[in-house]
N, C-alpha and C positions, 0 to 999 in steps of 0.2 A: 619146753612149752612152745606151739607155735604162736605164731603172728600172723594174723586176718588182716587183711588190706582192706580197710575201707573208708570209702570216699576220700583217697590217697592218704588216706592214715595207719598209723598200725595200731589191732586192736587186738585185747587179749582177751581171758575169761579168767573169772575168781569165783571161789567161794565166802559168804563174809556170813558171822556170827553175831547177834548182837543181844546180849542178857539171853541165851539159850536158842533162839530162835536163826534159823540159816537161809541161807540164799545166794543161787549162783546168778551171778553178774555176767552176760554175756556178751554186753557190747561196753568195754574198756578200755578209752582211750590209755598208752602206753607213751609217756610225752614225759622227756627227761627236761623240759622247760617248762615245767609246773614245779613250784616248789613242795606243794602238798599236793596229797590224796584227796580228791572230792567226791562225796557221790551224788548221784541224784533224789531227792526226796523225795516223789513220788514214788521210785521203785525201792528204796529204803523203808519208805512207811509200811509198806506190804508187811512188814518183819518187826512195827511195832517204835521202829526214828522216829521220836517228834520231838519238835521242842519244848524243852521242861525249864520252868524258871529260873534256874543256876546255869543254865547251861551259856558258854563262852559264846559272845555276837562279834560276828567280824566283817570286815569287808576287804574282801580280794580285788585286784586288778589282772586283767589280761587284756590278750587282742579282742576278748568279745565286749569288751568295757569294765564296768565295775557292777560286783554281786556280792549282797551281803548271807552270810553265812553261817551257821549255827558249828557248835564240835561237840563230839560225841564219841569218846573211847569205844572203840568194838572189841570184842571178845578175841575173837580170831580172824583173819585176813588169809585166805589159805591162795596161793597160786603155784599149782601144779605140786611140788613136794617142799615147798616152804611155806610158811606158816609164822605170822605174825602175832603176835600177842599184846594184848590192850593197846591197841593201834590206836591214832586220834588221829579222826577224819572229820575234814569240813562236810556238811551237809546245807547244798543248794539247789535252787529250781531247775541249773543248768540251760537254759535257755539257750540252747545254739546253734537252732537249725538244725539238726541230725539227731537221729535219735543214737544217745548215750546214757550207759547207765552209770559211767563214773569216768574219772581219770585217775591212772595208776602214775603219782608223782614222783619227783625225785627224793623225797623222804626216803619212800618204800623201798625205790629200786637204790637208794644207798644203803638204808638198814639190812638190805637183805644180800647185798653184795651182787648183784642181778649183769649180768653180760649182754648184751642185746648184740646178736647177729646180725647185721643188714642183707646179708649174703643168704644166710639159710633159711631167713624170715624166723629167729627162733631167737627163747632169750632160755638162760642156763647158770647155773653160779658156780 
């Protein structure tokens, strides 16, 4: 699977499922200094995310400061020929200057055994 450079980041693409409903994610940050997976809720809702009264409230810290964040198991998480199953993603406003529709954390890329190439701009397992 390649790697998209943008705005000196690397960006991937997925497909994510969520109660039957799909959608491909095409601007993915790929940042093995994220401990989780986040998406964005505006292009989550597209597909039916929102938050429901039980659902887990958190609050994250990074460099863009602190965001609080709802979780929501997704059906499938598919990137390139892997394929996650009842995934648990944070869903937030993402606010951070650039248009993203998620960040692909180091949960995933450890669940999934994921190899990131810097040389060929490509990740592989």
């Amino acid at each position: 699977m390649k790697i998209d450079i943008q705005y000196g980041l690397p960006f991937v693409r997925l497909e994510i499922e969520f109660r039957g409903n799909k959608r491909e994610l095409n601007k993915v940050l790929l940042d093995t200094g994220s401990a989780g997976t986040i998406f964005n809720a505006d292009v989550v809702g597209e597909i039916g995310v929102e938050p429901e009264k039980n659902d887990i409230v958190d609050m994250i810290r990074g460099v863009g400061g602190v965001e609080y964040v709802y979780v929501k198991i997704f059906d499938h998480i598919h990137f390139g020929n892997i394929r996650q199953e009842n995934f648990e993603v944070e869903i937030g406003n993402m606010d951070y200057g650039m248009d993203i529709d998620g960040i692909l954390g180091f949960d995933f890329i450890k669940a999934s055994n994921l190899i990131i190439d810097t040389k060929e701009l490509s990740v592989y397992t």
